[in-house]
MARBA-3410 file (N, C-alpha, C, O; in Angstrom, 1 decimal):
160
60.0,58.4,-9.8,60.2,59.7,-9.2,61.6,60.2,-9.5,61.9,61.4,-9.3 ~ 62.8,59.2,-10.1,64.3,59.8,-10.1,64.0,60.4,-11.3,64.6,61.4,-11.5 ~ 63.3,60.1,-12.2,63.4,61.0,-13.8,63.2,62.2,-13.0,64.2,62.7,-12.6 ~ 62.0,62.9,-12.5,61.8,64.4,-12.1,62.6,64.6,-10.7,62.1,65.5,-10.1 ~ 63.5,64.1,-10.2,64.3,64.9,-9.9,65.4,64.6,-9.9,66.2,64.8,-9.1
65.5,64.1,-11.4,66.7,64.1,-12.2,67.8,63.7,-11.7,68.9,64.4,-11.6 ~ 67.6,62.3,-11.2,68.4,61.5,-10.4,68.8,60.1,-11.2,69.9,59.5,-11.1 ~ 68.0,59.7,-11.8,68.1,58.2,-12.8,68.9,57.9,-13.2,69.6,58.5,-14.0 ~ 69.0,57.0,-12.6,70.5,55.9,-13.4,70.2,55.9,-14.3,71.3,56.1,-14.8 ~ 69.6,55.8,-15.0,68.9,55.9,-16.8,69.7,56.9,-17.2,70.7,56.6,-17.8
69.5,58.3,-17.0,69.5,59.2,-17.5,71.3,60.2,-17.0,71.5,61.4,-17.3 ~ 72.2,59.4,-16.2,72.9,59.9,-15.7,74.1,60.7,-16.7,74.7,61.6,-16.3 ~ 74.3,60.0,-18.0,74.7,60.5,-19.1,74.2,61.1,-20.0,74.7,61.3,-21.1 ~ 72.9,61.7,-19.4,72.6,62.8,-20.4,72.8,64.1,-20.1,73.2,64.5,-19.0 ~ 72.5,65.0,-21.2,73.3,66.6,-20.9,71.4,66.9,-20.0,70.2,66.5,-20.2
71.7,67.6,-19.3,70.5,68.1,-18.0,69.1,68.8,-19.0,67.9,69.2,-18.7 ~ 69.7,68.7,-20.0,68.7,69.4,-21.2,67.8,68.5,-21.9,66.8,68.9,-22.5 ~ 68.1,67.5,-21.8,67.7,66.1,-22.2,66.7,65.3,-21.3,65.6,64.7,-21.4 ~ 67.8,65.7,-20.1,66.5,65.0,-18.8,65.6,65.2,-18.5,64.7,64.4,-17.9 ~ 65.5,66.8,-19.1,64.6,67.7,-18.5,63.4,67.8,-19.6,62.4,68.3,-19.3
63.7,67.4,-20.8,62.9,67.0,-21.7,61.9,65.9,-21.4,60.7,66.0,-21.4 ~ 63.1,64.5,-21.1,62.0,63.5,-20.7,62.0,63.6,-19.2,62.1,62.6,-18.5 ~ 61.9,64.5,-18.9,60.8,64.9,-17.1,59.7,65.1,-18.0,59.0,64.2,-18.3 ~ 59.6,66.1,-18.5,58.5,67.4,-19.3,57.4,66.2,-19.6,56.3,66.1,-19.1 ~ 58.0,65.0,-20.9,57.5,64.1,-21.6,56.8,63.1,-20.6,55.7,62.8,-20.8
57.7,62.6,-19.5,56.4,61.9,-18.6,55.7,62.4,-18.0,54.6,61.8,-18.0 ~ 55.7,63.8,-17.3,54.4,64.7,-16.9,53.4,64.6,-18.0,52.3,64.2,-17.7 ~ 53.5,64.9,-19.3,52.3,65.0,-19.8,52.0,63.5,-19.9,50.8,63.5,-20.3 ~ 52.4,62.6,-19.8,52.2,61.0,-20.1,51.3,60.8,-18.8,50.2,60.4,-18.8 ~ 52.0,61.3,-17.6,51.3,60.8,-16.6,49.9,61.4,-16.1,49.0,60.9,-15.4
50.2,62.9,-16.9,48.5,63.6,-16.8,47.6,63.1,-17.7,46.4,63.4,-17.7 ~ 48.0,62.3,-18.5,47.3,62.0,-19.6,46.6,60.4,-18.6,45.5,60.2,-18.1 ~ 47.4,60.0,-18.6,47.3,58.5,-17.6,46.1,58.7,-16.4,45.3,57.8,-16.1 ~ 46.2,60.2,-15.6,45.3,60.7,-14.6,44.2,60.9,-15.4,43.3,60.1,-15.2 ~ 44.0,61.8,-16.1,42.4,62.5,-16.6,42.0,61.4,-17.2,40.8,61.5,-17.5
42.7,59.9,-17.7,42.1,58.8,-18.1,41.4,58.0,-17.1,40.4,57.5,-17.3 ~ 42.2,58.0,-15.9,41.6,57.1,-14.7,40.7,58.0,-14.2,39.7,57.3,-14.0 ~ 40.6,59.2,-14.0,39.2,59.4,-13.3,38.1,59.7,-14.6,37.0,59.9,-14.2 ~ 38.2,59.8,-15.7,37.3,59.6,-16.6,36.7,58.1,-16.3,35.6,58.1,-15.8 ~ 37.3,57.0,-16.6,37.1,55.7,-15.8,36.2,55.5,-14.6,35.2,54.8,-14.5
36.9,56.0,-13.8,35.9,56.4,-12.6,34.7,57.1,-12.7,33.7,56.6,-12.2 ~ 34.5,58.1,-13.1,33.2,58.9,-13.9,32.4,58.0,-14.5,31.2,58.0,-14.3 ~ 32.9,57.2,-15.2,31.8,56.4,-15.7,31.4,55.3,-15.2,30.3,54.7,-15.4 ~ 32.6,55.1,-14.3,31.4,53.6,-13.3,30.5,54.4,-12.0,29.7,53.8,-11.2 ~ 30.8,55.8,-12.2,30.3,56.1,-10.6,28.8,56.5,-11.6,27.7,56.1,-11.3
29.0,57.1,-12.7,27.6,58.0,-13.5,26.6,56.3,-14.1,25.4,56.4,-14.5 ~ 27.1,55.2,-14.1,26.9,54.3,-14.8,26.3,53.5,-13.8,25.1,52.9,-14.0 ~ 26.9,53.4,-13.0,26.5,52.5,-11.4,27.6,51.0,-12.0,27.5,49.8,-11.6 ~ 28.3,51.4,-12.5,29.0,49.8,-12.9,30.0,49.4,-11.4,30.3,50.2,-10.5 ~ 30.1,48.5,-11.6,31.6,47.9,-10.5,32.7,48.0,-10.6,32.9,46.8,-10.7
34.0,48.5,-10.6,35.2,48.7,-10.8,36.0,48.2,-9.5,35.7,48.2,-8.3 ~ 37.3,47.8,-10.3,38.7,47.6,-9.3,39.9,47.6,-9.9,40.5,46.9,-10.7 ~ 40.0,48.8,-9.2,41.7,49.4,-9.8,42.9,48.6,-9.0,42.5,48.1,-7.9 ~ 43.7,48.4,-9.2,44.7,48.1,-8.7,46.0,48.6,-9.7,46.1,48.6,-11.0 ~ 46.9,49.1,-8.5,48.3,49.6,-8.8,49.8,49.1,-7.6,49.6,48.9,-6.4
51.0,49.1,-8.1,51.5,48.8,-6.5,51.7,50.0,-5.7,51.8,51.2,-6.1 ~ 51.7,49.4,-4.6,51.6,50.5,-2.9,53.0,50.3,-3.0,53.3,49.4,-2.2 ~ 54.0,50.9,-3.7,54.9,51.5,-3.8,55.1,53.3,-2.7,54.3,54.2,-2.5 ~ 56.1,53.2,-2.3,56.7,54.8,-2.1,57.9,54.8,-2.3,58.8,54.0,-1.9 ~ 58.2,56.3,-3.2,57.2,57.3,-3.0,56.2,57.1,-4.3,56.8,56.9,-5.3
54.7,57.1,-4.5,53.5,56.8,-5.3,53.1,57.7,-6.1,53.4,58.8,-5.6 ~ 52.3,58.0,-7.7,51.5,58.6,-7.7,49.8,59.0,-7.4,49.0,60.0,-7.5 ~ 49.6,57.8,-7.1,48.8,57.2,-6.4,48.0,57.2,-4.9,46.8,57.4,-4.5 ~ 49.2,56.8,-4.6,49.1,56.3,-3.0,49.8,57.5,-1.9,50.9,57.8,-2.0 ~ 48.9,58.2,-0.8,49.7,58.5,-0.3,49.6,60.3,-0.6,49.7,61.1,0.3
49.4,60.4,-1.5,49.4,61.9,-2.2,47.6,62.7,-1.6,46.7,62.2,-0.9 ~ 47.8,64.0,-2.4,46.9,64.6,-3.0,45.9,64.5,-4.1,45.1,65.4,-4.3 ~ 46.2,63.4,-4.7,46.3,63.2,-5.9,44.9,62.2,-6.4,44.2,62.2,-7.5 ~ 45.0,61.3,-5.3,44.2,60.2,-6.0,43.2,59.8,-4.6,43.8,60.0,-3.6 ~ 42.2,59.4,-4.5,41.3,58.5,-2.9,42.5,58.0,-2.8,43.5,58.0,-3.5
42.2,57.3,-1.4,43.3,56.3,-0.6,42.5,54.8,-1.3,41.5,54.8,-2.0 ~ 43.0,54.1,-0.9,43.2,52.9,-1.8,42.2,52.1,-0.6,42.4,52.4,0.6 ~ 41.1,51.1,-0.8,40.6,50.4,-0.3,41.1,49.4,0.8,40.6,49.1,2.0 ~ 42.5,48.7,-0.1,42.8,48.2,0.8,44.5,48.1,0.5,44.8,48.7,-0.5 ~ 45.3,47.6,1.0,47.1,47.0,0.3,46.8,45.5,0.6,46.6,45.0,1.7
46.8,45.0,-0.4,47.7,43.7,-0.2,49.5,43.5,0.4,50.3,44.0,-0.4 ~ 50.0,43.0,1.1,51.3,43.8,1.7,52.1,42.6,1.5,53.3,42.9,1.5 ~ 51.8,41.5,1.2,52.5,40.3,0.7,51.4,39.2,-0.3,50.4,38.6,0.1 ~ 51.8,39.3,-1.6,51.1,38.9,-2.7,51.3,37.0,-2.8,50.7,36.2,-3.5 ~ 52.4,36.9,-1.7,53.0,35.4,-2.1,52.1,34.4,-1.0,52.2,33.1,-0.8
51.3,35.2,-0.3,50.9,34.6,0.7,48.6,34.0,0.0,47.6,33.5,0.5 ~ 49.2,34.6,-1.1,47.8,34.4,-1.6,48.1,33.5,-3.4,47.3,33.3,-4.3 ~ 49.4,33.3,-3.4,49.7,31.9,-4.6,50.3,32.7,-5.5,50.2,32.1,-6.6 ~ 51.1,33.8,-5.6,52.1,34.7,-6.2,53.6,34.3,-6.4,54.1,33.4,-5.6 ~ 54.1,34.7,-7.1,55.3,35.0,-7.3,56.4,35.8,-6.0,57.4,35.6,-5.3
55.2,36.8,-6.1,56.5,38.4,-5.9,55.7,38.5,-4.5,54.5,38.2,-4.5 ~ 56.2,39.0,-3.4,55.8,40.0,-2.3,55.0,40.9,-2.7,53.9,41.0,-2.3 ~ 55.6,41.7,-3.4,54.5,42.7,-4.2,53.7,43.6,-3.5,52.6,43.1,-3.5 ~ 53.7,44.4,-2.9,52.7,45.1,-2.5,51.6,45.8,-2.6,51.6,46.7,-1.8 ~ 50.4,45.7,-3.2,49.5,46.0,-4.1,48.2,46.4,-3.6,47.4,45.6,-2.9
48.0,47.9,-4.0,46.8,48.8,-3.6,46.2,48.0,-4.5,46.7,47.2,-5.4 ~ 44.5,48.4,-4.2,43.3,48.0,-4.3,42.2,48.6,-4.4,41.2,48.0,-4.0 ~ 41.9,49.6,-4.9,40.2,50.2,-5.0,39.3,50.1,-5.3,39.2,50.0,-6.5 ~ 38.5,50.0,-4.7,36.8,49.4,-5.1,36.2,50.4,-5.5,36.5,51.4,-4.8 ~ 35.3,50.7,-6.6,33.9,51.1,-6.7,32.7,50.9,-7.1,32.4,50.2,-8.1
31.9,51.4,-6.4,30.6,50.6,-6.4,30.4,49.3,-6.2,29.9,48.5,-7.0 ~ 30.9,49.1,-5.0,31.2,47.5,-4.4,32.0,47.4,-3.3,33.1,47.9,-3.4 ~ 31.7,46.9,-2.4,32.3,46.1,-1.4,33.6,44.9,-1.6,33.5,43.8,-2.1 ~ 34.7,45.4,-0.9,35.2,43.9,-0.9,34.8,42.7,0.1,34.5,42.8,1.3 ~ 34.9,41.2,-0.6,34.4,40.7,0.7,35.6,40.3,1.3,36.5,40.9,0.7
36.1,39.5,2.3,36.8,39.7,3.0,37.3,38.3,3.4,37.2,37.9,4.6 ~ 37.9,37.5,2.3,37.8,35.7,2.8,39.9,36.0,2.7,40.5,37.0,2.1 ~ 40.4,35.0,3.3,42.1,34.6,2.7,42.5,33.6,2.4,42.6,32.8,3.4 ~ 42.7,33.2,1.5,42.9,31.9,0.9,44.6,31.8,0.8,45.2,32.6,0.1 ~ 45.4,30.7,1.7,46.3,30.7,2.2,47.0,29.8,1.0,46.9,28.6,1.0
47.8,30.5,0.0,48.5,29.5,-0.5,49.8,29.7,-0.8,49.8,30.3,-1.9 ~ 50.9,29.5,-0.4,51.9,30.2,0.0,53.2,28.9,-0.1,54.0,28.7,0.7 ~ 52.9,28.2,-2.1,53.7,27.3,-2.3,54.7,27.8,-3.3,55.6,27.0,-3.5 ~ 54.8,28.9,-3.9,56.0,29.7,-4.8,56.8,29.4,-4.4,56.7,29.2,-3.2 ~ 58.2,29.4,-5.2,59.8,30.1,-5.0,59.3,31.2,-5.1,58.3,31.3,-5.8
59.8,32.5,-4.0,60.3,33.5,-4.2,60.9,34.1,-5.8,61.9,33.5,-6.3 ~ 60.1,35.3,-6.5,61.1,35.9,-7.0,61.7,37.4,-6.8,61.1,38.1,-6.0 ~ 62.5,37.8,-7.2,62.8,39.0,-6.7,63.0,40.1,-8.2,63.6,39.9,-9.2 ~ 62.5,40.9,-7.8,61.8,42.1,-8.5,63.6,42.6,-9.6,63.6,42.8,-10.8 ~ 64.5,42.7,-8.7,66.3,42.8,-9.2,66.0,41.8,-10.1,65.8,42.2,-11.2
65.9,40.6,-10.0,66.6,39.2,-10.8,65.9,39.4,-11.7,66.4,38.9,-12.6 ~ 64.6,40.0,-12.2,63.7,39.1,-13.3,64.4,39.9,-14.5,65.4,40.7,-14.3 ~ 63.7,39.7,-15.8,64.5,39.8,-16.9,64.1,41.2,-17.4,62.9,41.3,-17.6 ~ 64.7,42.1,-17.6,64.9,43.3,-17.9,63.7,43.9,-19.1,63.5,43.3,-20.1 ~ 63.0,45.1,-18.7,62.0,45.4,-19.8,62.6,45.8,-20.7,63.8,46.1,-20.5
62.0,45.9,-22.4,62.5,46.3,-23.6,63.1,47.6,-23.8,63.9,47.7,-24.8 ~ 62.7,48.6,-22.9,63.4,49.6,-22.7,63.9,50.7,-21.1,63.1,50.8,-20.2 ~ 64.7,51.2,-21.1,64.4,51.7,-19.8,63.4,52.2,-19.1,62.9,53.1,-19.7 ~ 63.0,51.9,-18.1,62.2,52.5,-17.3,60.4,51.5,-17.6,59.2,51.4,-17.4 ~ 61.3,51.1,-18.1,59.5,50.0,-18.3,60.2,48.8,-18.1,61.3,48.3,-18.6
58.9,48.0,-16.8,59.4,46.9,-16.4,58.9,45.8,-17.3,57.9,46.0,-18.0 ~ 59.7,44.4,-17.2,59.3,43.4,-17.8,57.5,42.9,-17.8,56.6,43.6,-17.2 ~ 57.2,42.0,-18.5,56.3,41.4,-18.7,56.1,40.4,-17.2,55.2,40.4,-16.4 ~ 57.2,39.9,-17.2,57.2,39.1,-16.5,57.4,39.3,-14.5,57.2,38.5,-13.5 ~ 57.8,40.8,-14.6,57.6,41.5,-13.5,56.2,42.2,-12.7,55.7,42.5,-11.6
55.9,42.4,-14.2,54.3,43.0,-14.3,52.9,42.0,-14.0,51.8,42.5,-13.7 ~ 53.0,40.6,-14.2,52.3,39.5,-14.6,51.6,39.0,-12.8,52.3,38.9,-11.8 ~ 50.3,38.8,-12.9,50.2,38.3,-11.7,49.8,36.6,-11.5,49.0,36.2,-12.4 ~ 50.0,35.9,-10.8,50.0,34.4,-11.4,48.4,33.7,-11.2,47.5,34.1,-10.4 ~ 48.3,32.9,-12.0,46.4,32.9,-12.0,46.6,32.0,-10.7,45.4,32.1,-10.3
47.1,31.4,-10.0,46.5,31.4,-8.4,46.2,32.5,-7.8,45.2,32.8,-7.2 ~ 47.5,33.2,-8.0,47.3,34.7,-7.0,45.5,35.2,-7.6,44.5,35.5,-6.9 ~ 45.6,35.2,-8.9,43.8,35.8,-9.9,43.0,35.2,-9.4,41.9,35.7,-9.3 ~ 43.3,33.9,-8.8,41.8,33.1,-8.7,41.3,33.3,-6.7,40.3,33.7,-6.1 ~ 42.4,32.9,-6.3,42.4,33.6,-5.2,41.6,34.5,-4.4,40.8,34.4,-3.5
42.5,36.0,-5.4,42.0,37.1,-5.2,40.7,37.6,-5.4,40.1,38.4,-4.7 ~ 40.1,36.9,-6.6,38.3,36.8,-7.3,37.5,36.3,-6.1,36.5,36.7,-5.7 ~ 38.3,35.2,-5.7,37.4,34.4,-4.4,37.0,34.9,-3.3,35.9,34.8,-2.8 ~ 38.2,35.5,-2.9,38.6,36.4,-1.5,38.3,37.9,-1.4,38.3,38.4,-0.3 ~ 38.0,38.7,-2.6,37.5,40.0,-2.3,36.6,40.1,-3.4,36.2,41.2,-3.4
36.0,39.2,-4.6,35.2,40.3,-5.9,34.0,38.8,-5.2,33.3,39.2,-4.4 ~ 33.8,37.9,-5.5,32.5,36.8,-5.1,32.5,36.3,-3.9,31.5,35.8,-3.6 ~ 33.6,36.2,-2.7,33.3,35.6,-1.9,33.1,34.5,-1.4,32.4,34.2,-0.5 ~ 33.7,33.7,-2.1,33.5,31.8,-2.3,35.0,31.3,-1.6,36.1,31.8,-1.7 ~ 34.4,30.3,-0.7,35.2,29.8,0.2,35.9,28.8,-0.9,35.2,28.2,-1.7
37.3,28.6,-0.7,38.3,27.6,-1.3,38.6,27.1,0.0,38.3,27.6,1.1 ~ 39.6,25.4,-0.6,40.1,24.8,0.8,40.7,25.7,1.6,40.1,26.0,2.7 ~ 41.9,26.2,1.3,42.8,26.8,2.1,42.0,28.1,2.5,42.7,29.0,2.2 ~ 41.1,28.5,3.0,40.7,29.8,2.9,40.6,29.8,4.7,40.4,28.7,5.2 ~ 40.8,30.8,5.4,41.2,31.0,7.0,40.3,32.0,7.4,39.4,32.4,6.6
40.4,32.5,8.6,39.7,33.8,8.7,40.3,35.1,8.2,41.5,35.2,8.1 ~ 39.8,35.7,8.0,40.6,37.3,7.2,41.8,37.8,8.3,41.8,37.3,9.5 ~ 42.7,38.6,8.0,43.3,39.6,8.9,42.8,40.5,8.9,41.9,40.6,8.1 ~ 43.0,41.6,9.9,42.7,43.2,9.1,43.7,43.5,8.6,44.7,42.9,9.0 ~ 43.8,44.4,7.4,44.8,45.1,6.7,45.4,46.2,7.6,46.3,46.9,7.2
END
């Protein structure tokens, strides 16, 4: 959100003509990014297929929160508590499908923090390693909302 309102530490040495350029260049990136996701959606809803988007529940969102997009199924509001790395906060949407609703408690990580990890290849794009979700947290998550199969650690659900 600091690129368009021309606030970014990225961009604080550039002449306002420049910024305003790459404002211009992510709007079309990010409309391009939109008419792709509901194309996507079009075709699982015209298809009858199953889909699940996930993005993070970040604010302020393009996503989340807006005009812009449905509300999100569900937030995951702490990711470390299901065999993750990061806290992470992470929307969820279903289509054409139900999530089921199991929690599988595994909550043996170090902490990392989103500052410390190693810097993406260029500004404004984060690492690999920031982006990455850990295959406990995948396996977990498959168990607990896409099949429904009870693991040891698994509890009764919260509500979100």
């Amino acid at each position: 959100m600091t690129y368009y309102q021309l606030t970014s530490l990225n961009n604080r040495h550039k002449p306002k003509t420049e910024q305003l350029k790459e404002a211009i260049e992510r709007l079309e990136k990010r409309t391009l990014f939109h008419t792709l996701l509901y194309k996507l959606m079009f075709i699982a809803e015209h298809d009858n297929l199953k889909l699940v988007i996930e993005n993070p529940a970040t604010k302020p969102s393009y996503l989340i929160g807006t005009q812009n997009f449905p509300n999100p199924t569900f937030i995951d509001k702490n990711r470390m508590e299901r065999g993750d790395y990061f806290v992470k906060p992470t929307a969820y949407w279903f289509f054409n499908c139900e999530p089921t609703h199991g929690f599988t408690r595994q909550n043996d990580k170090e902490q990392k923090i989103i500052k410390k990890c190693k810097q993406g290849i260029k500004a404004g794009i984060c690492s690999e390693e920031r982006s990455m979700i850990s295959p406990d947290y995948a396996r977990n998550f498959i168990c607990d909302f896409i099949i429904g199969k009870n693991q040891e650690n698994q509890r009764e659900p919260e509500l979100f």
